[in-house]
C-alpha positions as CSV (number, residue, x, y, z in Angstrom):
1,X,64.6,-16.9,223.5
2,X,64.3,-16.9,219.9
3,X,61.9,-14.0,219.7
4,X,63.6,-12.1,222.5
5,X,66.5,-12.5,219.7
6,X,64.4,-11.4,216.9
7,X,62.8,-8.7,218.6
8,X,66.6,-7.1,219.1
9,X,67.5,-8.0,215.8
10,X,64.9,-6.1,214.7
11,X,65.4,-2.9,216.8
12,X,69.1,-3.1,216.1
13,X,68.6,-3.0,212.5
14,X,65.7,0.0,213.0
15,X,68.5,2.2,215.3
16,X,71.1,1.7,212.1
17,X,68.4,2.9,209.7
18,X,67.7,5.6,211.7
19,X,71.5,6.5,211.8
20,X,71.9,5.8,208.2
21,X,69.0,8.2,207.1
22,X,69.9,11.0,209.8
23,X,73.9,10.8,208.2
24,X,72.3,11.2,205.1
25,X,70.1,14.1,206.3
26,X,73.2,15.7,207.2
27,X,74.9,15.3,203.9
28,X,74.4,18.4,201.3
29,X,72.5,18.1,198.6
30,X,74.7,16.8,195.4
31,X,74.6,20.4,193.3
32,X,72.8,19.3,190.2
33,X,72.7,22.5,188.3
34,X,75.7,24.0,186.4
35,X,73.7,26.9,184.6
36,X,70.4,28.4,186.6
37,X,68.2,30.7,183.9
38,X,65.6,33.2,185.6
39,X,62.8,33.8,183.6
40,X,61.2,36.9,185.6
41,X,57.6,38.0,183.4
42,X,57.3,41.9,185.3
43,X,53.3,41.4,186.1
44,X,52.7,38.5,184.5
45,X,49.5,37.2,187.1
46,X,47.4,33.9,185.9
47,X,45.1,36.1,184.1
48,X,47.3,37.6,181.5
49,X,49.0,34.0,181.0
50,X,45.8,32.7,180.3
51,X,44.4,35.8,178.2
52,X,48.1,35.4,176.2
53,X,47.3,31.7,175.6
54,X,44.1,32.4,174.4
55,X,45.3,35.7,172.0
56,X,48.1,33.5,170.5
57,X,46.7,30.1,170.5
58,X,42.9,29.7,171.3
59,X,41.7,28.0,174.5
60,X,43.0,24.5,173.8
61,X,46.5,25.9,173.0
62,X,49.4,26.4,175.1
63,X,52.0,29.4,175.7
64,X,55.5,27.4,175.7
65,X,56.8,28.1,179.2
66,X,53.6,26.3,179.9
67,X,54.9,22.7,178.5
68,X,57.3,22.8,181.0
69,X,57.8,20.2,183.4
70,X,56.9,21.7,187.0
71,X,54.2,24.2,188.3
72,X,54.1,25.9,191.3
73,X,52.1,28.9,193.3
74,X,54.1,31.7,194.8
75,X,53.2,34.1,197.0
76,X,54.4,37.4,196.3
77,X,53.6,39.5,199.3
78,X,56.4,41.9,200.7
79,X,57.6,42.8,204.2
80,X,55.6,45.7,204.5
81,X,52.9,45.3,201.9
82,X,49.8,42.5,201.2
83,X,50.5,44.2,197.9
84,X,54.4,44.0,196.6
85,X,55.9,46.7,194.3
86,X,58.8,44.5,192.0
87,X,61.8,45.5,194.1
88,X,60.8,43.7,197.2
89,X,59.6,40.4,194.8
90,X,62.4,39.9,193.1
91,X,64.7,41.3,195.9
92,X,63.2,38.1,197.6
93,X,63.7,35.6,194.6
94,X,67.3,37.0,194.5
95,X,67.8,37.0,198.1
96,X,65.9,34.6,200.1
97,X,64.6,37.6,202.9
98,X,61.7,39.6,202.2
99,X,61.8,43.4,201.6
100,X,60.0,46.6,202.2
101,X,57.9,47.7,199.5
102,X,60.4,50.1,196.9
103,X,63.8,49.1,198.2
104,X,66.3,47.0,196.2
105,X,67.6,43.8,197.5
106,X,68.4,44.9,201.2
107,X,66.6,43.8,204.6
108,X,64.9,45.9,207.2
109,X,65.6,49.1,205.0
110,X,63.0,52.0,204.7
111,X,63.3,53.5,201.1
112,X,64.4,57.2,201.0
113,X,63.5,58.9,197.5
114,X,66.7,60.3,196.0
115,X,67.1,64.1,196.2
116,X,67.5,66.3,192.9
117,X,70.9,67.2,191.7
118,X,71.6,70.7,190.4
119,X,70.5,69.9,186.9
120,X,67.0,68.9,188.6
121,X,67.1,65.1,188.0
122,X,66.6,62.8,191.3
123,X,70.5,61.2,191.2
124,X,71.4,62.1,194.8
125,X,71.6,58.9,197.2
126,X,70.1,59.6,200.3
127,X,69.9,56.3,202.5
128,X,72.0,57.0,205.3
129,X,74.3,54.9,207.4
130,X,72.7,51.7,209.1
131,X,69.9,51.9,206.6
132,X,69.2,47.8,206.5
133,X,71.9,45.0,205.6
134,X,72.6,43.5,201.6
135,X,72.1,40.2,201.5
136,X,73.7,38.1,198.9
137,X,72.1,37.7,195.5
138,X,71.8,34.5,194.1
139,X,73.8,36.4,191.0
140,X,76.9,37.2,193.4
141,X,76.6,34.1,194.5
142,X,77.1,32.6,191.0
143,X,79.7,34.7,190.8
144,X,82.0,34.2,193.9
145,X,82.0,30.6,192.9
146,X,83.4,31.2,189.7
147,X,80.4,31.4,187.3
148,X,79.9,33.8,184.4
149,X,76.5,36.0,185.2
150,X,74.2,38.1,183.0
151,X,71.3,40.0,183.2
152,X,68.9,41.3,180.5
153,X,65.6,43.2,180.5
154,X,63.3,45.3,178.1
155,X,63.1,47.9,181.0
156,X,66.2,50.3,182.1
157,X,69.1,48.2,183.3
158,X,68.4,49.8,186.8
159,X,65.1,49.1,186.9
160,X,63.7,47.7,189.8
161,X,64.0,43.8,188.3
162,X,67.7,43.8,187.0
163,X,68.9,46.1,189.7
164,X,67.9,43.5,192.3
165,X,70.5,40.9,190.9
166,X,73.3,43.2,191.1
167,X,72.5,46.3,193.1
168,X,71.5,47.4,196.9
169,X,70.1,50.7,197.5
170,X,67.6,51.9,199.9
171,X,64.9,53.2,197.0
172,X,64.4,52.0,193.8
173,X,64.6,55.2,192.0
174,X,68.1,55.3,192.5
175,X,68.8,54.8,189.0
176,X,72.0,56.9,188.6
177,X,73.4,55.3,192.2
178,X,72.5,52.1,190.6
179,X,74.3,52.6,187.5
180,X,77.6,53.1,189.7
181,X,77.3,49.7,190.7
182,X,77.6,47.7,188.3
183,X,80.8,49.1,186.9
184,X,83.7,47.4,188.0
185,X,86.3,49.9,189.3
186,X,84.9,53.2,189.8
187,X,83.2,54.6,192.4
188,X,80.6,53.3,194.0
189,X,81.1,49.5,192.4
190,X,79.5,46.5,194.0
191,X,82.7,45.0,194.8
192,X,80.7,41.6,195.6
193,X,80.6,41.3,191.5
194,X,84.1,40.8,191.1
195,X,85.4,41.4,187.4
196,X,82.3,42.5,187.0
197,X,78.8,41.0,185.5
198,X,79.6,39.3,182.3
199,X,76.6,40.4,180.2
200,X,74.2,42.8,180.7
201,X,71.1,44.2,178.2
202,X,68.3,46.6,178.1
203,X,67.9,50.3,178.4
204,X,68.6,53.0,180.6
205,X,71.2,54.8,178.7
206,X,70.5,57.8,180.4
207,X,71.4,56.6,184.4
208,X,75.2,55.6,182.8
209,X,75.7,58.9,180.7
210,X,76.5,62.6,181.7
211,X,74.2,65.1,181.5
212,X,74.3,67.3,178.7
213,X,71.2,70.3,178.0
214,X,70.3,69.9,174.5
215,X,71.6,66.0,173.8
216,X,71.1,64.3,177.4
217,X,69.2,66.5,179.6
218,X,68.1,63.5,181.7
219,X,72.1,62.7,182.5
220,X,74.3,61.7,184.7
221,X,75.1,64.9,187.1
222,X,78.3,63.9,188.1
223,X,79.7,63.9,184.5
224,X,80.5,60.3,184.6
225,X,80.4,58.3,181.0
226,X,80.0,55.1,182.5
227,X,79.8,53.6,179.0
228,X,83.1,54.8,178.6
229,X,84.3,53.6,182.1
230,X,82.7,50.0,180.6
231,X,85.3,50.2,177.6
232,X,87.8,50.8,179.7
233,X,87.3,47.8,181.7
234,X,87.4,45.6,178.4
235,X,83.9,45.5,177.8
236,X,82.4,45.1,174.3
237,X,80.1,48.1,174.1
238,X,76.8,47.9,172.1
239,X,74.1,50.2,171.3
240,X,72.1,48.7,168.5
241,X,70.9,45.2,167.1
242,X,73.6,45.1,164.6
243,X,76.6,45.7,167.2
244,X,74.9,42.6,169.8
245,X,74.9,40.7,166.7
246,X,78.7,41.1,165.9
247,X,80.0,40.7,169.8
248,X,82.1,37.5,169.5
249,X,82.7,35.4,172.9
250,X,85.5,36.4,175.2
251,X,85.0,40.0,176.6
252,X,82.5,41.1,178.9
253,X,79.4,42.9,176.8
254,X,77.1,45.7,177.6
255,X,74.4,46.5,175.5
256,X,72.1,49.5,176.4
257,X,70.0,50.5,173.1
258,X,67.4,53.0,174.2
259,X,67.8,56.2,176.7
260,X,65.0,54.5,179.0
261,X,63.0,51.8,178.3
262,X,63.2,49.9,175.6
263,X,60.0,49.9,173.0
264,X,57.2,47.6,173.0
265,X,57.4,44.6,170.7
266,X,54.6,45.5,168.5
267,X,56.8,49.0,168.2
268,X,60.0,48.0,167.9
269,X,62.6,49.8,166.0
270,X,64.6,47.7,164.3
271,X,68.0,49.2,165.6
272,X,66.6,47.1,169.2
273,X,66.9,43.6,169.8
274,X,64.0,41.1,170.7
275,X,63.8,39.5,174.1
276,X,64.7,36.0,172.7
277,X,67.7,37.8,170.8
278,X,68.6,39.1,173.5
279,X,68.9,35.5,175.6
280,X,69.9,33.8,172.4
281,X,73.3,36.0,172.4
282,X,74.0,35.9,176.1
283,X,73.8,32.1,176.3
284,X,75.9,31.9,173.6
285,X,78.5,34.3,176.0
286,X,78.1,33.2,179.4
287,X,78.0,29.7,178.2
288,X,82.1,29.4,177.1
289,X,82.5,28.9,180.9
290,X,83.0,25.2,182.0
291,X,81.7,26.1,185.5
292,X,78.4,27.4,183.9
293,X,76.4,30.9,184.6
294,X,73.6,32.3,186.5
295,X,71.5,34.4,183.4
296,X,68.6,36.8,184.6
297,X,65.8,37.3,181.9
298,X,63.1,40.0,182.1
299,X,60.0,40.9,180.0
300,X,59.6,44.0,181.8
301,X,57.2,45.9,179.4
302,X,54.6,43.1,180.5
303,X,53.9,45.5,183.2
304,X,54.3,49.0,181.6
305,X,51.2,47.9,179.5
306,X,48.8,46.8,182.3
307,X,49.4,49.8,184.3
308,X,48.6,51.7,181.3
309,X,45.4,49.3,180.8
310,X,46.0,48.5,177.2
311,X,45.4,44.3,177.4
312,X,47.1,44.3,173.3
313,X,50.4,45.4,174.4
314,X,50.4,43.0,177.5
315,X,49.4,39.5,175.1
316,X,52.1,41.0,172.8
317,X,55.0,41.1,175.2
318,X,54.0,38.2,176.8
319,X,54.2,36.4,173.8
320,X,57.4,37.9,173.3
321,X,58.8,36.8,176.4
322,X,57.6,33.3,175.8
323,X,59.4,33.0,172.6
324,X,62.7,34.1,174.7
325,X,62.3,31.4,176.9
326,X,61.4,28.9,173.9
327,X,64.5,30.3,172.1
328,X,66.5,29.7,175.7
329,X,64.9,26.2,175.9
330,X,65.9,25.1,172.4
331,X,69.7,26.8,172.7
332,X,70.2,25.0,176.3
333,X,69.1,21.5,174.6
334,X,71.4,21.5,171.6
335,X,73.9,22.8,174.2
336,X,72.9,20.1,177.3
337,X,70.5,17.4,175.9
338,X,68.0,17.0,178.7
339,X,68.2,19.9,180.5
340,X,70.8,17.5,182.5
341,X,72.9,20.2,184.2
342,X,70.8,23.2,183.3
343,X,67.8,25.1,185.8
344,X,65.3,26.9,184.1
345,X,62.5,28.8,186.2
346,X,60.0,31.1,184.8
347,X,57.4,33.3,187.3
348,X,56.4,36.4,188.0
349,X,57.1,38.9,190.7
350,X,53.3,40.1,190.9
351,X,50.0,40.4,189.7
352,X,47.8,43.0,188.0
353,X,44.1,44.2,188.3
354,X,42.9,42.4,184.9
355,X,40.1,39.9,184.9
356,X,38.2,38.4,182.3
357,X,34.7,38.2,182.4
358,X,31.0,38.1,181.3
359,X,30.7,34.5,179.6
360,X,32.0,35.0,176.5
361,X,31.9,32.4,173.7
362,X,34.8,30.3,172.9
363,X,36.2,31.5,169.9
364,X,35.1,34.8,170.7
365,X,39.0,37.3,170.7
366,X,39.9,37.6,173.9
367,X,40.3,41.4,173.5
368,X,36.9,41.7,171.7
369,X,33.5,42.8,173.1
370,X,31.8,39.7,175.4
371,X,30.0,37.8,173.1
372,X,27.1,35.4,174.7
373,X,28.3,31.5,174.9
374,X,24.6,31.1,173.7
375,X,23.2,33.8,171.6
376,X,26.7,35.0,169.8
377,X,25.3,38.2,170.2
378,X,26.8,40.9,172.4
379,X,26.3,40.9,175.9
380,X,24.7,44.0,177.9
381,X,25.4,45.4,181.5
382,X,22.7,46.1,183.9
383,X,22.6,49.5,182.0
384,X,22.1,48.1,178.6
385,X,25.8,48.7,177.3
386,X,28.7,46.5,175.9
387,X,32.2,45.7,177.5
388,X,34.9,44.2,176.4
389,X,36.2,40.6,178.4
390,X,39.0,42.0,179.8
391,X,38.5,44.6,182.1
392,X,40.5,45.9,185.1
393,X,39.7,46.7,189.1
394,X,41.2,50.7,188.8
395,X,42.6,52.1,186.2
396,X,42.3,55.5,184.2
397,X,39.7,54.5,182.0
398,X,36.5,54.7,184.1
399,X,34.5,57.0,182.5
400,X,31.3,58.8,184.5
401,X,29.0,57.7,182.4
402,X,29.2,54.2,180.2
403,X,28.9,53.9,176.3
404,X,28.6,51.4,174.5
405,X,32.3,50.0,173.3
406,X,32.3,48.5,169.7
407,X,34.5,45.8,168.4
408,X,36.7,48.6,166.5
409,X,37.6,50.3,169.5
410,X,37.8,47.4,171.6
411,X,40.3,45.9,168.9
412,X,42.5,48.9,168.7
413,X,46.3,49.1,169.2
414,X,45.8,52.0,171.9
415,X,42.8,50.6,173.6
416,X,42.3,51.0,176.9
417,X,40.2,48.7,179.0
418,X,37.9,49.9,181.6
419,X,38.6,49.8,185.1
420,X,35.7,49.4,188.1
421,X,37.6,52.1,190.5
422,X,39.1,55.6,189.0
423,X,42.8,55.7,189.5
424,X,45.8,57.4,187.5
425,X,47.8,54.4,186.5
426,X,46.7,50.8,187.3
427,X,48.1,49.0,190.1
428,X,49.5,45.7,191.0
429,X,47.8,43.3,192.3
430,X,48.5,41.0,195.4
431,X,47.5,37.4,194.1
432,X,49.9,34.5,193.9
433,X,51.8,34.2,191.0
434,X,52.5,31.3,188.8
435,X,55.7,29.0,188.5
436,X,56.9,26.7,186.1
437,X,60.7,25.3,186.2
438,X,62.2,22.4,184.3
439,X,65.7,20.8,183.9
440,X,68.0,20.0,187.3
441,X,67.0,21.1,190.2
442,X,63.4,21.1,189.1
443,X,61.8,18.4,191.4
444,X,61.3,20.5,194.7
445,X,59.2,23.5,192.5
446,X,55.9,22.4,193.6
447,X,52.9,23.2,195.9
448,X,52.5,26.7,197.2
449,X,55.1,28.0,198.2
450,X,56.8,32.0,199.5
451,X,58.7,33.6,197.1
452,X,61.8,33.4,199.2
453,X,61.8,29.8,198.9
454,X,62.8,30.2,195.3
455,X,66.1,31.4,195.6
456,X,66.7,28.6,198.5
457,X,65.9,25.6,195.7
458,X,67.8,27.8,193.3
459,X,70.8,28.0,195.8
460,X,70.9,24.2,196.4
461,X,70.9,23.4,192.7
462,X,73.7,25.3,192.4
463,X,75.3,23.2,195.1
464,X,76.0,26.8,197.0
């Protein structure tokens, strides 16, 4: 009798615990995120992380979004591609569904190239009716639910990246269409952004200002000023460094401060901001909001220097785009000790062609000539030349006939690395990608994981 009795004891008490943790199952997550920041390095593969390590702090060093907290891999494949372009990667961090190859943050569209307007400058939308659905962005999102929302870039502001957190359009070269929609109240406006995205950066002039022969010949065809139209809608308008600098919290902001893209770091004109200036002033916008933001944060010129097979310009801008997320880090801790109600996530949307190679010797520059591990001396091909450690899979650069490369050219600011298969501009690569995420929210980044699942964790920390 008595262990009849303690045998249904037991199962009794197993049934409850097996309705307790099922009710829990069925209980949402507790949002643990106010503010979500989305680091997004255009290109930024394992190789040129660990070739920007070693260019800015030797082999033992580390970059700083590497100190943070959680890693993860993330597969960056597209709907229609083993190889993704970066509209259907970050459509699919923005999104949660993944995209056709070109097309910006919409499902089961086919891109459709715009068609020239008058003045010869692709602006005309040509999608056509029933062309895919437009999924919800993780930045509408934030901002149905009363969040303040940015996004920032060193590319145009409708460049394939920043477009997918605020824009849906069949083809990503449907910068002018883009343009439209992000400017609350006139035509074409994304009227999921509400009173509109509360900070926006880069460049792009160009796709938001009318065409004009001699001054703007890349313009809008429409006549549209959509700078102006910004104004209008209460907007603090800025074009240089100095302007960003004197924006003062309470109104909307815009900066645009090139025509297209904006220059590379090791270039810059000092009427441009940095990358960290750039996230240093819009955290100090978006966060006056006491329901917290969603911020979008692109080194975009990452990528514009490995197609163009120059490794230099790629360490520099990663470099750069590290110290935007260090500068982020440091602003978020003074603002929310222990990253206790704050998401940061910092990944790629693809990889590139680069590899290093050949045994070089620690110590050696990562952009040098190989030099042998053993000898110190230079290392030969099977033809008896040099080559440099970094070297791509296609590319330009693939001359007929090898030469030797010295350290001088190898160590020049217009280098150009040498690729194993001819090709006009370098292409992307279809390796995972790296992740690395820290604050609230953070625990679940881990393991290997589809780049949709990104904006799922990023959705649940936001409690949405």
């Amino acid at each position: 009798m008595n262990n009849y009795m303690t045998t249904t004891r037991l199962a009794a008490l197993l049934l409850a615990s097996v309705c307790t943790l099922n009710a829990q199952a069925q209980v949402p997550a507790k949002p643990q995120a106010r503010n979500i920041i989305f680091f997004l390095g255009d290109g930024m593969g394992p190789t040129t992380i660990t070739a920007a390590r070693i260019f800015k702090h030797g082999e033992d060093g580390l970059l700083h979004f590497e100190r943070l907290d959680r890693t993860a891999r993330i597969k960056t494949y597209s709907a229609d591609a083993q190889v993704t372009d970066s509209a259907p990667s970050m459509g699919a961090y923005m999104t949660g569904v993944k995209i056709n190859n070109d097309v910006i943050s919409m499902q089961d569209a086919k891109p459709v190239a715009p068609a020239k307007d008058a003045n010869g400058n692709a602006s005309i939308a040509r999608c056509g009716a029933g062309n895919g659905s437009s999924p919800m962005t993780i930045l509408e999102l934030a901002k149905a639910n009363g969040k303040s929302v940015g996004a920032v870039t060193t590319t145009e502001l409708t460049h394939a990246t920043p477009a997918s957190t605020f824009a849906h359009v069949c083809d990503r070269d449907m910068g002018y269409t883009i343009a439209e929609q992000v400017v609350p109240g006139g035509a074409g406006y994304n009227a999921r952004l509400g009173d509109g995205v509360d900070v926006l950066m880069g460049g792009g002039r160009i796709h938001f200002t009318p065409f004009d022969q001699a001054r703007n010949p890349k313009g809008r065809g429409d006549g549209r000023d959509l700078m102006a139209e910004f104004a209008a809608r209460g907007y603090f308008v800025a074009g240089t460094r100095a302007d960003m600098a004197s924006a003062r919290a309470g109104r909307k902001f815009v900066g645009i401060y090139a025509d297209s893209h904006l220059d590379y770091a090791a270039k810059r004109r000092p009427e441009q901001p940095t990358l960290a200036e750039m996230t240093a002033k819009s955290i100090e916008l978006l966060s006056r909001n006491p329901k917290g933001f969603f911020l979008m944060v692109e080194g975009g010129k990452i990528d514009h220097a490995l197609h163009d097979t120059n490794a230099r310009n790629a360490m520099t801008e990663t470099v750069a785009f590290d110290e935007a997320i260090q500068a982020a880090v440091e602003r978020m801790r003074a603002l929310d000790p222990g990253l206790e109600n704050t998401l940061i996530v910092v990944t790629a949307d693809h990889d590139h062609t680069m590899v290093m190679n050949g045994y070089p010797k620690r110590g050696n520059p990562v952009l040098d000539i190989v030099r042998g591990y053993a000898s110190g001396e230079p290392t030969e091909d099977a033809d008896g030349k040099t080559f440099t450690t970094l070297v791509f899979g296609n590319g330009p650069n693939r001359p007929a006939l090898r030469a030797d490369v010295t350290s001088a050219q190898a160590l020049a600011e217009d280098y150009r690395q040498e690729a194993g298969v001819r090709w006009s501009s370098e292409s992307h690569g279809g390796g995972d990608v790296k992740l690395y995420a820290a604050g609230a929210g953070s625990a679940p980044f881990k393991g290997t994981m589809e780049n949709t699942r990104v904006f799922d964790l990023m959705k649940a920390a936001f409690g949405l």
